[in-house]
Structures are given as C-alpha cells and as structure tokens.
C-alpha positions in Angstrom: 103.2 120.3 117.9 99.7 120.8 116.0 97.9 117.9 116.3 96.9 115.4 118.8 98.9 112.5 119.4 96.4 110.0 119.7 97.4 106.9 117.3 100.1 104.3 119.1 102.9 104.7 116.7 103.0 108.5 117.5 103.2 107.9 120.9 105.8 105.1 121.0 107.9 107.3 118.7 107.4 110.3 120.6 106.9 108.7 124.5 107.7 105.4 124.3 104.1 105.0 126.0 102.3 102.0 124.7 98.4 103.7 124.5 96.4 105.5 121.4 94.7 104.2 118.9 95.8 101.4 116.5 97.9 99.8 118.4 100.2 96.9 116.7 103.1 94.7 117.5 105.7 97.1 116.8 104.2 99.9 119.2 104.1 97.5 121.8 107.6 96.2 121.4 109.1 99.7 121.5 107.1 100.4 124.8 107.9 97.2 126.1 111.2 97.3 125.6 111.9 100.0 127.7 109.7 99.4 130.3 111.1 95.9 130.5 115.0 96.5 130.0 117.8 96.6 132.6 120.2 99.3 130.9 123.1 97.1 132.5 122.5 93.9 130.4 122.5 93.0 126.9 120.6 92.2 124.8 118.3 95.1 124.9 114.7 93.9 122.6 114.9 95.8 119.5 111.5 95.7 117.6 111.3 95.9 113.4 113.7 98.6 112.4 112.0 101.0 110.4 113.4 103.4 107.8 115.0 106.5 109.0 112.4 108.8 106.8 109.8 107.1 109.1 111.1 110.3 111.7 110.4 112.3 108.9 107.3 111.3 108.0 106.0 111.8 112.1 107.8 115.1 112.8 106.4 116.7 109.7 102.5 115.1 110.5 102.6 116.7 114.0 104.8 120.1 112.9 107.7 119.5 114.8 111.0 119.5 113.5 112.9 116.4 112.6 116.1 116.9 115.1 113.6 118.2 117.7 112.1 114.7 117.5 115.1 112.7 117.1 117.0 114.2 120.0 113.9 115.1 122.2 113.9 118.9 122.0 110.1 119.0 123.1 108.2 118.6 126.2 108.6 114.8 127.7 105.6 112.9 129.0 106.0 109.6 130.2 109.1 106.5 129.6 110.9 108.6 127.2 111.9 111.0 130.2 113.9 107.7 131.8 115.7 107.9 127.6 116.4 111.7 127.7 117.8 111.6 131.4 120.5 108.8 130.6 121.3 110.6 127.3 121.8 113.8 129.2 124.0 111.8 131.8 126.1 110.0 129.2 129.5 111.0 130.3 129.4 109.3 133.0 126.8 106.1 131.9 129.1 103.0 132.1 129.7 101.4 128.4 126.9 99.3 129.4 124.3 101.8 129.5 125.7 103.6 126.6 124.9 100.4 124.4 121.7 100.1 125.8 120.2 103.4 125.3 122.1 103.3 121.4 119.6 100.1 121.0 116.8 102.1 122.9 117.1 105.2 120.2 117.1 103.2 116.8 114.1 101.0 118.6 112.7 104.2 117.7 113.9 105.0 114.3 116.6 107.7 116.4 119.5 106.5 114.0 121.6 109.3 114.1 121.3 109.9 117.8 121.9 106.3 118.2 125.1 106.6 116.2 126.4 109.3 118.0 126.0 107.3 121.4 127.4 104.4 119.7 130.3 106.2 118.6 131.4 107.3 123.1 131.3 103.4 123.6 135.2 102.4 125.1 135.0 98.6 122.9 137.8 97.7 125.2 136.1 97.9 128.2 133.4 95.8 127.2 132.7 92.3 127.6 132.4 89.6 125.0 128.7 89.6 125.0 128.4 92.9 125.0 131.0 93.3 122.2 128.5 91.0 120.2 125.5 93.6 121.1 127.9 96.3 119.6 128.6 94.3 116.2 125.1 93.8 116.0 124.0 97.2 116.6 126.5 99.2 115.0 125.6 96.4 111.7 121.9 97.8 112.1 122.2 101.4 112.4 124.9 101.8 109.7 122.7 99.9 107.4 120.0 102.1 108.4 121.7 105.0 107.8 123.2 103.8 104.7 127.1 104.9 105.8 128.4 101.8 104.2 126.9 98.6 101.9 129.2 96.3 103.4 129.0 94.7 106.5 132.3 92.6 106.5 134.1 94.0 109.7 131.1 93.9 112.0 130.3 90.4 110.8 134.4 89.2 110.8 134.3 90.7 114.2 130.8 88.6 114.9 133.2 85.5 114.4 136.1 85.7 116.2 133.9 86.2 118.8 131.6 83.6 118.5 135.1 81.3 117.9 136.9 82.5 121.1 133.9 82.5 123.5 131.0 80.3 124.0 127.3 82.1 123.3 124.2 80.1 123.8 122.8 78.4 120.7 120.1 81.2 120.5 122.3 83.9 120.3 124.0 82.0 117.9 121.2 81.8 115.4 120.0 85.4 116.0 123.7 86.3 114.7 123.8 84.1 111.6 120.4 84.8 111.0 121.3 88.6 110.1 124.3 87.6 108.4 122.3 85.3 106.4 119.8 87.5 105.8 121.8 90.7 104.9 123.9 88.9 102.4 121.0 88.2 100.6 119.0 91.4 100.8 122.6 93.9 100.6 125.3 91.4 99.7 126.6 92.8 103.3 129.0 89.7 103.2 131.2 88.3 101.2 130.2 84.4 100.3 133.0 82.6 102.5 132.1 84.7 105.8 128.0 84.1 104.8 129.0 80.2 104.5 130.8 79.8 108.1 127.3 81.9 109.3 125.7 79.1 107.6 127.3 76.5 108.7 127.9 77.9 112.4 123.8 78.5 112.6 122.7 75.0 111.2 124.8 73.3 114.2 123.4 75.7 116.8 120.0 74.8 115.9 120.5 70.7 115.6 121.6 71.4 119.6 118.7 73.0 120.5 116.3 71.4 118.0 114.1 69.5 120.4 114.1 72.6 122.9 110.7 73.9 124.0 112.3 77.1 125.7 110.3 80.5 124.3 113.9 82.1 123.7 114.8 79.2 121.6 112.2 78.6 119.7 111.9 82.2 118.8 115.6 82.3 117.6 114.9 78.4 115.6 112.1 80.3 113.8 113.9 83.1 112.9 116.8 81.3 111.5 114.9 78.9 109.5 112.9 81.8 108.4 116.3 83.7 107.1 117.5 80.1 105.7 114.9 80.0 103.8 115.5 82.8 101.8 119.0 81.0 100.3 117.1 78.0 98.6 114.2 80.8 97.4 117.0 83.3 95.9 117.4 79.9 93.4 114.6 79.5 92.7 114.5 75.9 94.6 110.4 75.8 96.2 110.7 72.1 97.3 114.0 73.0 100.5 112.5 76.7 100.7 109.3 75.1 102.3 111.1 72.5 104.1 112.8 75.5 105.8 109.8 77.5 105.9 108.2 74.7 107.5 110.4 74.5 110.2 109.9 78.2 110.9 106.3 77.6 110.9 106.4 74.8 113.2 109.1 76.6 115.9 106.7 79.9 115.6 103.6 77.9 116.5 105.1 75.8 119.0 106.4 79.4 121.2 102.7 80.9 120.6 100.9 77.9 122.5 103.7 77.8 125.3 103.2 79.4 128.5 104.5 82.9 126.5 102.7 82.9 123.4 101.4 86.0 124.0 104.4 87.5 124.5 105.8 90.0 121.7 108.8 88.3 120.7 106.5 85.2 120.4 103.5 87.4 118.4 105.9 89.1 116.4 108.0 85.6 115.4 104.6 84.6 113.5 103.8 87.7 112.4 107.3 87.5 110.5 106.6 83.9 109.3 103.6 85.4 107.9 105.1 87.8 105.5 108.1 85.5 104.3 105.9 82.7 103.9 104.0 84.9 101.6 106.7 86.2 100.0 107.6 82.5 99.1 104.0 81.6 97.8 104.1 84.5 95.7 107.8 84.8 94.3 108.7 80.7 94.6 105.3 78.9 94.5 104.4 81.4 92.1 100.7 80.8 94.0 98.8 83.9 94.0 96.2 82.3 95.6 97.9 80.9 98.4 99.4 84.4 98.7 96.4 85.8 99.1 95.3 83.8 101.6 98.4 84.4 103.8 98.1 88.0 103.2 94.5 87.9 105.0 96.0 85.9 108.0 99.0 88.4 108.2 96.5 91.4 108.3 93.7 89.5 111.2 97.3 89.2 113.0 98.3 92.7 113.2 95.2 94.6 111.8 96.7 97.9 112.5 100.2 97.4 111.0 100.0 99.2 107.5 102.5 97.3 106.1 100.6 94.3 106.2 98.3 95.8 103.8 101.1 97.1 101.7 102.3 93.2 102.0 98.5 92.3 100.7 98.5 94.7 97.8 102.0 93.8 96.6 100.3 90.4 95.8 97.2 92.2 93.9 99.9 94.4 92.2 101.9 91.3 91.1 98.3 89.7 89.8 97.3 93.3 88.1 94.9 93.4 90.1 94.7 97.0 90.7 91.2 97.9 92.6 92.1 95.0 95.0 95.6 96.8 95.6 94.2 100.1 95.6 91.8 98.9 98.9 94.5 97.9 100.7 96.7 100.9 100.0 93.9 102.9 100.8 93.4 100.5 104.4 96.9 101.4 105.2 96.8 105.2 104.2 94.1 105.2 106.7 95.8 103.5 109.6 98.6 105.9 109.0 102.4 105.2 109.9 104.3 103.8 109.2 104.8 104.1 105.2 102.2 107.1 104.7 103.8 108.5 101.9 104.5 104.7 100.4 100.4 104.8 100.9 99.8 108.1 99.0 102.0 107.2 96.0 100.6 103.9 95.7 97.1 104.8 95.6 98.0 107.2 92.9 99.7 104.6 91.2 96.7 102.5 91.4 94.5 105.2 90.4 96.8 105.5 87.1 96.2 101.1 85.9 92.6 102.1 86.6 92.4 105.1 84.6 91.3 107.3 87.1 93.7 110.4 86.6 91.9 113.4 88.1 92.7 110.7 91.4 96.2 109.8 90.4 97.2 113.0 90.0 95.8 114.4 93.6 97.6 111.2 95.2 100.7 112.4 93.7 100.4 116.1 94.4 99.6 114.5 97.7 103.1 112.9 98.2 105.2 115.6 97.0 103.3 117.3 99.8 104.2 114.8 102.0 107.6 114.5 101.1 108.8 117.3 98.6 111.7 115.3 97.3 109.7 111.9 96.2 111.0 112.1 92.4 109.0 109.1 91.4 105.7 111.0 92.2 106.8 114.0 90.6 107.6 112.1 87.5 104.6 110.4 87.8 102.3 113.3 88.0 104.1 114.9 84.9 103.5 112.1 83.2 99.5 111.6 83.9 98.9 115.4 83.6 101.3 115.7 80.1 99.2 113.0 78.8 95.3 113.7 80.2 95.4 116.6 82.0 97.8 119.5 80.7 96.3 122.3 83.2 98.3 120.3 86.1 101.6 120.2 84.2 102.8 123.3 86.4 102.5 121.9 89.9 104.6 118.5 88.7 106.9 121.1 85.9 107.8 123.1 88.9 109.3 120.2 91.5 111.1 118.6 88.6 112.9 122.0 87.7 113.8 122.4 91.9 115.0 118.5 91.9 117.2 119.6 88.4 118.6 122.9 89.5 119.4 120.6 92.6 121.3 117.9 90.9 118.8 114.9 92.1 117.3 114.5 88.7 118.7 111.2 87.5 119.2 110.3 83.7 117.0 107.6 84.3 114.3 110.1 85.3 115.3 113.4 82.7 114.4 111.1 79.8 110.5 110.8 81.4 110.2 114.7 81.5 111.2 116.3 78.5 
C-alpha cells in the first residue's frame, strides 16, 4: 500500500476501524457493526450496500490489489483481525457464525468473499430466523453481484417462512420493504408475490402503528419510505406524500427518542432525505423544494459524497450545470465512495459549460481511474474530434482496446466512427 490511510471509508473498508477523516454514517455503521455484533445471533446490522467496483475503486487508490483487499491478503490492524480469524476458522464456525461473517463481508462491499461463505452454510440446520437472514442476504449479495435479475426463490422462500412462523412486525416490514423496493428498482418479483409483500407489510405496520420502540419506528419508516415509491412509479404525488409523510413522521419520532443518535436512527432520516427528494424532483416536479432537501441531506451527512451527487442530479435535471459541477467537484474532493462517478461528471459538466480543455482532462482522468469506463472514452472522443483533434489518440486508443475486446456496444460504435 502507497498511500496513507487516513480518510474513514478507507479504514472501515480496510480495518473496520471507525477513525480518519470524513467520517459519515456509513463508516460508522460498518465499524459499529462489528464492534457491536454477537456472531451467534441474527440479524447482523448491515449499512448501505455499495457497488462491488467500490473495492475497486479503494484497492487501486491505495495500490493494492483488488483480491488482496477483498480477502485480506495484507497486514491486519485493528477489528478486521476478529473478520480474518473467523474466516480462517470457518470449517468449524457453526452455520450461525458463517451467516454472520457472510453479512460482515458485503457490510464491506466483500461480495464475492461473502458469497463464498454463504455458499458452506448447512440451510437445514438453521433456524427459522436465521433462514430469513439467509434469504435476505443471499437476495443482497446476488443482486450485488449481478448472478441473477430475479429474485423470486429468495422472496417465495421469504414467505413460506413468514406464513409458517411468527416474526415480529419489524422484521416483517424490513422484509416486504425489500421486496417492495426491489420489484420496483429490478422487477426482482413477479406482481402477485410483490402484492402479498404488500399486503403482508401494511398489516404489520397497522399493529405496530402507535409503537414508540426505536426498532419499530425505524422499520415503519423504512417501509413507508419503500411504499412510497409504488404510488410515485404512477405518477400519483397526492398518496406518494401521504406515504412519505409517514416515513417522515416515524424517522423524526426515533431521532428525538432516547436513541436518536443512534445509526440505524441517523441513517433512517438520512434515507428519508434522499427519497423525499427524489419525490420532489421526479413527482412534485418541484426543483425548488428539491433543492432545499438536497442542502438538508448534505448538513446531515456532510462527508457522504453521494449526497452531493444526490444535490447535483437536481441542478443536472434543472440544466443547471455550474451548480452541478460544485457539487460534483464537493464530492470528488471528499473522495469514496463514487470517485470515478465524480471524475466523469465533472467532465460532463465541464462539456454543457463549454469548457473542453477541462472535460477532456476529467475524462482522461476516469479512464485512468477505471480503464474500462466506455462512456468517458466515448465522451472524450467526442469533445476532442469536435474541439480539440490533438487529443483524439489518447480516447482513439481505449476505444480500439474496448473493440478488439468485444465491449464496444452498437450503441457506442455509432459515436466513434
């Protein structure tokens, strides 16, 4: 490793040590759940799952390689040691322990490894919560890893389990709120299965509607918050903010209870945040009202790049472009996660404002980042064919590797010749 690990995200990938600078919800979590988690219970407190190229992205910005990171080939400082012991000890960790550490690993963006781990679990010799965990997990890291875009046997499996044994009302919701959530984002469902989910979660939350218990109110946010999104994919704004109200209301009422400053409570706001935004700026159609969300989402976790990515997409959707380039640039300064998101959007901004000596080094930038980001390549091309010729080789010579490599699609060949 070449540089420093100072930054928090680094070290929570890398240690699972909650210190460094810019510090954020997510870095917490994943340091918190460790520290926090019996390995022989379920459910083990899974932060934000991030893409798998975020691995990428931090192995290549501290010169280590990517399975070297992923399965810990490197000196260990700190938690993580407790992660690499149990994975070293697996054949004989109880199925228990096995789940736990698969949930541990993709905390941390370790899909594959988590996979693999998931893969040694006996399902018969677990219990019927546990068996949930597994649906759940297995759901999360094959959607991750893109094996499969349906979702139907996890989620089957979800209910005859939720039919034949009796789960609180919170767990309830957390599982209907995926299922919810995922058929709308990956259409992981088919529309019956997603119906009983919705059904199922709206009678677990009328039992628990009045509850003032932080776990609760934390899964009645969340739900309502993934509810939402079925009135909103309509195009219906009036039930989408009754909904989104509700989340609102169930996110506020776990921040001012005894545990509001806990991370599940922190990071159930943080999450009404950016769908309530979403919903201002794709239901209400009210940029304004966007915008102001987007500055409350950013004060809330002001070292969480994506929030500013969330902030720009709202300039970018007003054409506002040297608004969107600031907070692109914001986040490419924080860092991870998203960095190379960062560098191509800033070039992208660069190119609305017609500033294309800039556009084109935020796109050389990428593909230095990441040497397979077609869209930056064809980007580039296009800039330099059109303003500045004498950088046509750079771009020319990725798009002829990605062509000789079958990755150029049609789509993408007509751009370039």
């Amino acid at each position: 490793m070449h540089r420093k690990l100072d930054d928090a995200f680094s070290r929570a990938m890398f240690f699972y040590d909650d210190s460094g600078v810019h510090q954020t919800n997510w870095s917490r979590s994943v340091c918190a759940g460790l520290a926090e988690q019996n390995f022989d219970e379920v459910p083990y407190r899974v932060p934000q799952l991030l893409e798998p190229s975020t691995l990428v992205e931090v192995a290549q910005r501290h010169a280590i390689g990517v399975d070297e990171l992923e399965f810990f080939s490197y000196a260990m400082d700190g938690p993580v040691a407790k992660v690499k012991w149990l994975a070293e000890m697996l054949e004989w960790a109880p199925p228990v322990q096995k789940l736990s550490l698969a949930q541990c690993l993709a905390a941390s963006c370790r899909y594959r490894f988590a996979n693999q781990v998931l893969a040694k679990i006996p399902y018969d010799a677990l219990f019927p919560d546990q068996r949930v965990t597994y649906h759940l997990t297995r759901f999360a890291i094959h959607n991750r890893l893109e094996i499969t875009a349906s979702h139907q046997d996890d989620f089957t499996a979800l209910k005859a389990l939720m039919q034949a044994h009796r789960l609180s009302p919170a767990r309830v919701l957390d599982v209907c709120s995926q299922a919810i959530v995922w058929k709308l984002k990956g259409n992981a469902i088919d529309d019956e299965l997603n119906q009983w989910f919705i059904g199922t979660g709206e009678m677990a939350a009328r039992q628990i509607a009045s509850s003032d218990a932080p776990v609760d109110l934390v899964s009645l946010s969340s739900f309502y918050r993934g509810l939402a999104m079925v009135p909103a994919a309509r195009g219906d704004a009036a039930t989408t903010r009754q909904y989104m109200l509700l989340a609102e209301d169930y996110a506020n009422a776990v921040i001012r209870g005894e545990k509001g400053s806990s991370i599940p409570a922190r990071e159930a706001r943080k999450t009404v945040y950016e769908s309530k935004l979403k919903e201002m700026l794709y239901v209400a159609r009210d940029v304004d009202s966007a915008r102001r969300v987007a500055e409350e989402l950013i004060a809330y976790d002001p070292h969480w790049s994506i929030s500013y990515h969330e902030a720009a997409e709202v300039e970018v959707t007003d054409r506002q472009w040297q608004r969107a380039l600031q907070h692109f640039q914001q986040a490419y300064t924080i860092g991870f996660p998203r960095l190379t998101y960062s560098q191509y959007m800033i070039g992208a901004c660069h190119q609305q404002l017609g500033n294309f000596d800039q556009a084109l080094e935020a796109f050389k930038g990428t593909l230095l980042l990441d040497a397979t980001n077609i869209s930056a390549g064809v980007a580039g091309y296009g800039v330099a064919r059109q303003h500045l010729p004498e950088a046509l080789p750079f771009f020319k010579s990725y798009i002829d590797t990605w062509e000789a490599e079958g990755l150029l699609a049609d789509e993408y060949r007509g751009l370039v010749q």
